[in-house]
C-alpha positions in Angstrom: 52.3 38.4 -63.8 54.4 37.6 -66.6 55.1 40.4 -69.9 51.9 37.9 -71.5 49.3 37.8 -68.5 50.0 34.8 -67.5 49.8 33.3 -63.9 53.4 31.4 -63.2 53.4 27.8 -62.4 54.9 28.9 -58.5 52.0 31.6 -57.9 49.3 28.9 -58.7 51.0 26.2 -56.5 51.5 28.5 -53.9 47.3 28.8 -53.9 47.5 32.8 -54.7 45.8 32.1 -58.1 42.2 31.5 -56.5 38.8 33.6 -56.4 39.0 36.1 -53.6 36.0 34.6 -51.3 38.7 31.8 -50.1 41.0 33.6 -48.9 38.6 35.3 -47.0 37.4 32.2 -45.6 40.6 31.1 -44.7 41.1 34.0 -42.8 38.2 34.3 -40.7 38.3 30.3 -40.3 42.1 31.0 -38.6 40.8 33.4 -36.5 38.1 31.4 -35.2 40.1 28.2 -35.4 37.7 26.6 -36.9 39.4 23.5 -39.5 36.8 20.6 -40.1 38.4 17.4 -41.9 36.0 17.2 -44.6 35.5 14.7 -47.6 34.5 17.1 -51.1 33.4 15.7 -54.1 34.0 17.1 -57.5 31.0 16.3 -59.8 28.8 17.8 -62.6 25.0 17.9 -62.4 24.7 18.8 -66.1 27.0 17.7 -69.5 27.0 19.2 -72.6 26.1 15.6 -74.1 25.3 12.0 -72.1 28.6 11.3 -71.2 31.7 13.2 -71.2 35.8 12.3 -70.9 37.6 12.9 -67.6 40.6 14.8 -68.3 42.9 17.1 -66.1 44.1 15.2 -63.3 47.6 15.1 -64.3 47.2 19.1 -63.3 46.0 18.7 -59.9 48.4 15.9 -58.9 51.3 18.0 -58.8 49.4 20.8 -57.4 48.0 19.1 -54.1 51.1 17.0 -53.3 53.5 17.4 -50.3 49.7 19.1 -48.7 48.2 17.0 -45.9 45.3 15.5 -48.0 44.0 12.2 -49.9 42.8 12.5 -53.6 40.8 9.9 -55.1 39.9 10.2 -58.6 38.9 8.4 -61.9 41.7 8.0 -64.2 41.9 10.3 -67.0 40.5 8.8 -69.9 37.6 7.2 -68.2 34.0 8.2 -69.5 31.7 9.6 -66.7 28.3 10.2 -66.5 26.5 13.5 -65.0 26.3 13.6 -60.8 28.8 11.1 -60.9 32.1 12.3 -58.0 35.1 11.8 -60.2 37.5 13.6 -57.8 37.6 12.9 -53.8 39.6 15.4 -51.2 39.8 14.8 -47.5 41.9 16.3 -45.3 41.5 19.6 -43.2 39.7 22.4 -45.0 41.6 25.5 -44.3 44.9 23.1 -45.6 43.2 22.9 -49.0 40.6 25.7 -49.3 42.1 28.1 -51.6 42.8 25.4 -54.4 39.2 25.1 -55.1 39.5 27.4 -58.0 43.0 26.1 -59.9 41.4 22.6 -59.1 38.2 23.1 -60.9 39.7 25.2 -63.7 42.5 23.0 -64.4 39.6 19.9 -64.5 36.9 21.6 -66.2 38.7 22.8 -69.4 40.6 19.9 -70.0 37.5 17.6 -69.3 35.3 19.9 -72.3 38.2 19.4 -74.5 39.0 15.8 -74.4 35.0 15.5 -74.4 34.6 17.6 -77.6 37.4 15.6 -79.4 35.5 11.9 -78.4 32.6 12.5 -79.7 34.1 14.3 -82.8 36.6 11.5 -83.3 33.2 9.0 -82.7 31.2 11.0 -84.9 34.0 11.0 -87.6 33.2 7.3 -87.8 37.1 6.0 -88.5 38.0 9.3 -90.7 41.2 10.7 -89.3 40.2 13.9 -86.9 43.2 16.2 -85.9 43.6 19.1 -83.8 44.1 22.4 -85.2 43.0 24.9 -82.5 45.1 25.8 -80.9 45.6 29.1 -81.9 42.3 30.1 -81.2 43.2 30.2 -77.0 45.9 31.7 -75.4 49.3 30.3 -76.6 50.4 30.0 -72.7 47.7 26.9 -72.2 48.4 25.3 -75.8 50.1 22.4 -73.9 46.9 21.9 -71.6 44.3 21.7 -74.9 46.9 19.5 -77.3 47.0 16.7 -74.8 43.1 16.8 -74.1 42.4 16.6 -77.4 45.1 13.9 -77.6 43.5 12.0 -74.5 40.2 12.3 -76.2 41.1 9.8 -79.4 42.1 13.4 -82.0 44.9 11.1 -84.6 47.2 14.2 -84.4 47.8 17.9 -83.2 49.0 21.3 -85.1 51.2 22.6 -81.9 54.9 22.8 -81.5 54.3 22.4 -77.8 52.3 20.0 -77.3 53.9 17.5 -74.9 55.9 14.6 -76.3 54.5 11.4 -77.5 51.7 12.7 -80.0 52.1 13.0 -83.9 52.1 17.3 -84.9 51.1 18.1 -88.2 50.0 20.2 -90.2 50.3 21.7 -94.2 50.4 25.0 -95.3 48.6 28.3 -94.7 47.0 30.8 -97.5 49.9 33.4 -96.5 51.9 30.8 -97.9 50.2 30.3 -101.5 49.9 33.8 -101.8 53.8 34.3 -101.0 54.4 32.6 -104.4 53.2 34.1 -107.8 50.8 31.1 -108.5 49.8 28.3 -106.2 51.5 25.5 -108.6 54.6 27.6 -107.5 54.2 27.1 -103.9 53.1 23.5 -104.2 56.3 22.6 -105.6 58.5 24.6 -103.6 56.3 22.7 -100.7 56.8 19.1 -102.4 60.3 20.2 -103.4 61.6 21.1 -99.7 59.1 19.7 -97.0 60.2 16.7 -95.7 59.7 13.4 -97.0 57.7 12.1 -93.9 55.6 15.1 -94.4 52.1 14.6 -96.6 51.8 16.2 -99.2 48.6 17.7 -98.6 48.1 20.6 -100.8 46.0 24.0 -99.7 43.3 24.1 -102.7 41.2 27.3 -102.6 43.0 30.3 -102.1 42.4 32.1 -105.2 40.0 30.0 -107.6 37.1 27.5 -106.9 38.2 24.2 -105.5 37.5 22.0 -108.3 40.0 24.1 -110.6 42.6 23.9 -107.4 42.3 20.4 -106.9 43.1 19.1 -109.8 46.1 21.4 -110.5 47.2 20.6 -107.3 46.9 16.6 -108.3 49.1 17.4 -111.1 52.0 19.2 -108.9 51.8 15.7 -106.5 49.3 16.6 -104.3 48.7 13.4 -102.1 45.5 14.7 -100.5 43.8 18.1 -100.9 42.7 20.5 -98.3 39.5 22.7 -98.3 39.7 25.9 -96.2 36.6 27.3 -96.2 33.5 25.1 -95.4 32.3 28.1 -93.7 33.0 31.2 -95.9 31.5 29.7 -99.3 28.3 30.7 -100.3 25.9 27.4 -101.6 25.9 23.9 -100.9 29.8 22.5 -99.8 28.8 19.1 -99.8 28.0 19.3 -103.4 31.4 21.2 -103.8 33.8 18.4 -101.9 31.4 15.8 -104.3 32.3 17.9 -107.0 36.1 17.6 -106.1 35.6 14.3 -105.8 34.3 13.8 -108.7 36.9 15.5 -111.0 39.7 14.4 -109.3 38.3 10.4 -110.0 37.7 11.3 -113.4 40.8 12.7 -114.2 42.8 9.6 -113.0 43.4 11.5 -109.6 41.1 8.8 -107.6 44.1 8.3 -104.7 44.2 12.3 -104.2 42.3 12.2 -100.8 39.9 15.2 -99.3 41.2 17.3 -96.1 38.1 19.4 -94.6 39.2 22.0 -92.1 38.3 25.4 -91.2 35.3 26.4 -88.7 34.4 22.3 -88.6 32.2 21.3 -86.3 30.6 17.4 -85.3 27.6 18.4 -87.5 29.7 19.0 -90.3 31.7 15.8 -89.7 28.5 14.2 -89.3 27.3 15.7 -92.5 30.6 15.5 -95.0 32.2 11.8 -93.2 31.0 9.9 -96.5 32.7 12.3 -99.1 36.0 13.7 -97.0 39.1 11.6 -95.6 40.3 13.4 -92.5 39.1 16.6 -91.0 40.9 19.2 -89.3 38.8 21.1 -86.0 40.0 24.0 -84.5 37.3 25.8 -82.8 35.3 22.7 -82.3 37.5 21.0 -79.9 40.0 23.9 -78.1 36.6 26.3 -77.5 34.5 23.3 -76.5 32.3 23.9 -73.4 33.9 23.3 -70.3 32.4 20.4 -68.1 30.7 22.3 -65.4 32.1 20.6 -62.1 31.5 22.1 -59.0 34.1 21.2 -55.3 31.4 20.4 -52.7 31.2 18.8 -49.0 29.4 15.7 -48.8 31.4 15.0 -45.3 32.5 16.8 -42.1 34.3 14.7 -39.1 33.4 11.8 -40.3 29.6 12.1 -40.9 27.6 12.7 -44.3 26.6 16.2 -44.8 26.3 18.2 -47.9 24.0 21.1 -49.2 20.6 21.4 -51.1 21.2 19.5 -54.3 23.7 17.0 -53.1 24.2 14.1 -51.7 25.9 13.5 -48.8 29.0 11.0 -47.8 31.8 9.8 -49.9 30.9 7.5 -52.9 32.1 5.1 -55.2 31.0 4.9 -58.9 31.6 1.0 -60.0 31.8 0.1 -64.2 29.2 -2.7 -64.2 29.1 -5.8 -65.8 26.2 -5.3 -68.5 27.4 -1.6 -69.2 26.8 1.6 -67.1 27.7 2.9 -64.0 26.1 3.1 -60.2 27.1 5.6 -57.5 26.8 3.6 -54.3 28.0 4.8 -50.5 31.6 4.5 -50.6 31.0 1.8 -47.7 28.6 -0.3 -49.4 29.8 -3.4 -51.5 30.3 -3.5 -54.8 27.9 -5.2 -57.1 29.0 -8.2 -58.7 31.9 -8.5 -61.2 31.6 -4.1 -61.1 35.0 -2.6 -62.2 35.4 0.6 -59.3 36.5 3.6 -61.1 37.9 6.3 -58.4 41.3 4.6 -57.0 43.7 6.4 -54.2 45.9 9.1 -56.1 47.4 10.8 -53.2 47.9 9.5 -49.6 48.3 12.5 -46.8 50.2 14.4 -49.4 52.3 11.8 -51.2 51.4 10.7 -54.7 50.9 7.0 -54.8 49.5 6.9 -58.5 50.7 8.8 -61.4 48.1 9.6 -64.1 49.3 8.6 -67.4 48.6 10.8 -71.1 48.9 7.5 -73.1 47.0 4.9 -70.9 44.3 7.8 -70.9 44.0 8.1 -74.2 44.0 4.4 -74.9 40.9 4.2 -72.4 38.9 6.7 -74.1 39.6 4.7 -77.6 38.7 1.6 -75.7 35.3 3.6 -74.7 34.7 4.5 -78.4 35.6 1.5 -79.8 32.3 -0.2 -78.0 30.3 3.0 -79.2 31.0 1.2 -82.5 34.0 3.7 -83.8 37.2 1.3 -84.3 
C-alpha cells in the first residue's frame, strides 16, 4: 500500500488486488490440475436506466495483455442494453481467474459514470453539462471518473489530472470570495488576473441573495453567473434563477448567462434546462451507480454451459438496421445489414485493437444525437 491506501498499478497487474475466494480456487485447481479453457461473458441483468454507456476497457486492455487469452469486447462508447455480453475471455481459467475482480471493478465504475453523464448531458437538452466531481471520490481514481464522464458526452471537466485531450475548467470557490473584503473585490482581482481564455464566470451567492450578487457581479464583468446552492436554499430555486434572470435582462445584463452547480442532479437539469445555460454536476455523475456486471461461464472445452440465470455459449450482439440490438449464438449469421458490436481486442495475449477515449466519446454523442440531443 502506498502512504494514501492506494493499490499500485504493479500489485493489480500482478492479479494480487482480487477478492480472496480466487486465490483460493486457483490453489486447489493447481493442486488438482484441473484448468478448463472456458469462454466468460461479462454482462448485467439489471441497469440503473434502459440503456447504459460501456466504458472501462481501456483498463482491462493493459491488464490482460502478454496473458494467454482472447478478449472480445464492445468498444467504449457504444450504448448496451441489459443481459447483453459486452466483454468475452477465453483462454484457460486458472491463467485468468484472479483478474475477475480488477476486471469488473475497473468496468463497472467507469460504465455508471460515463452512463450518469449521457443521460445528464441528454437530459440537459443542448445546455453545456460539465464535470465537477471529482472531489467527491478518492483523488487516486480522479483520472478514471474525468474520462468517463468525458466518454459519456460531459462539454468539460474540473480536474488537473484528467488525461489529455479534454477541456478543464472551472471558476472560483466561496473560500475565494470570502478571502477578499467584498465580493466585487474578488471579482476584479479574478477578471483582473485570470487568464484571458478563462470565462469570466462569477460565484454569486456567498454572502447575500442571488439576485443582489448577480447583478453586482454583471457590473464587475461578470460574463455568466454561477449559483452554488440549489440545494441549501430554502423555497422555490426555480423562481430564484427566474428571478436572476429577470433582473439581470432588465438591467441591460441580458448576455450575463446562468451557471447552476452544486448538489445537481438529472431531475434538476430536467427541471431548471429552460431558465439556466450550463450546469455543473458533481455528485450526479462521479457517485453514479455502478453498472452491475457480473464475469460468468457460458463455455467449458468447447461446449455451452453456464449457471441458473444465464445463458450458455458465446454470443454476438448485432446493431440492427431499424434500431436495437439482438443477442444471437456467436455462430449464427448475422441478420441483414446488422452492424456486430463485440470485435477481437486481444489475440492469445497480444493486443490487436486499442480502445480509443476520443472515438468513444464521439460514439456516445453519435448515440445521443439520435435520442434527439444535438
Amino acid at each position: 500500500m502506498g502512504i494514501f491506501e492506494t493499490v499500485s498499478d504493479e500489485t493489480i497487474k500482478r492479479g494480487e488486488c482480487t477478492d480472496i475466494y480466487f486465490m483460493r480456487t486457483e490453489e486447489i485447481l493447481n493442486k488438482e490440475n484441473i484448468n478448463p479453457v472456458v469462454s466468460m461473458e461479462v454482462t448485467a441483468s439489471a441497469l440503473p436506466d434502459t440503456w447504459a454507456v460501456f466504458c472501462g476497457l481501456s483498463d482491462v486492455i493493459p491488464l490482460l495483455e502478454g496473458l494467454p487469452v482472447t478478449v472480445d469486447a464492445m468498444p467504449e462508447g457504444t450504448t448496451f442494453y441489459k443481459n447483453e455480453p459486452v466483454v468475452r475471455i477465453s483462454g484457460k481459467y486458472r491463467d485468468f481467474c484472479r483478474y475477475e475482480t480488477a476486471i469488473l471493478g475497473f468496468l463497472c465504475h467507469a460504465s455508471g459514470v460515463a452512463s450518469a453523464a449521457a443521460h445528464i448531458t441528454l437530459a440537459a437538452q443542448g445546455r453545456p453539462v460539465y464535470s465537477f466531481g471529482s472531489r467527491r471520490q478518492h483523488p487516486a481514481i480522479a483520472g478514471m471518473i474525468e474520462r468517463a464522464a468525458w466518454i459519456g458526452g460531459a462539454d468539460g471537466v474540473s480536474n488537473t489530472c484528467a488525461p489529455k485531450g479534454m477541456p478543464v475548467v472551472g471558476t472560483m470557490p466561496h473560500a475565494f470570495v470570502m478571502c477578499y473584503e467584498k465580493p466585487e473585490d474578488a471579482w476584479r482581482s479574478f477578471d483582473k488576473h485570470a487568464p484571458k481564455d478563462v470565462p469570466r464566470i462569477m460565484l454569486c451567492d456567498t454572502y447575500c441573495d442571488e439576485k443582489s450578487e448577480s447583478l453586482r457581479a454583471a457590473e464587475c464583468g461578470a460574463t455568466a453567473v454561477r449559483l452554488d446552492t440549489p440545494r441549501s436554499r430554502r423555497g422555490n430555486m426555480r423562481s430564484i434563477i427566474e428571478e436572476v434572470r429577470w433582473e439581470l435582462d432588465a438591467h441591460g445584463y441580458s448576455g450575463v448567462k446562468i451557471f447552476l452547480s452544486g448538489g445537481v442532479t438529472r431531475e434538476d437539469v430536467v427541471a431548471y434546462r429552460d431558465v439556466v445555460d450550463a450546469f455543473g454536476v458533481g455528485g450526479a455523475i462521479a457517485n453514479a451507480p455502478v453498472i452491475d456486471f457480473g464475469l460468468d461461464i457460458v463455455e467449458i472445452e468447447g461446449k455451452p454451459r453456464a449457471k441458473r440465470g444465464k445463458r450458455s455459449g458465446k454470443k454476438q450482439v448485432y446493431e440492427l438496421q431499424e434500431g436495437g440490438h439482438r443477442v444471437l449464438p456467436a455462430e449464427q449469421k448475422a441478420p441483414g445489414g446488422a452492424v456486430m458490436l463485440v470485435k477481437r481486442f486481444i489475440e492469445n495475449g497480444r493486443i490487436v485493437r486499442q480502445s480509443d477515449m476520443q472515438e468513444a466519446r464521439e460514439r456516445v454523442l453519435e448515440g445521443l444525437t439520435t435520442r434527439g440531443i444535438r
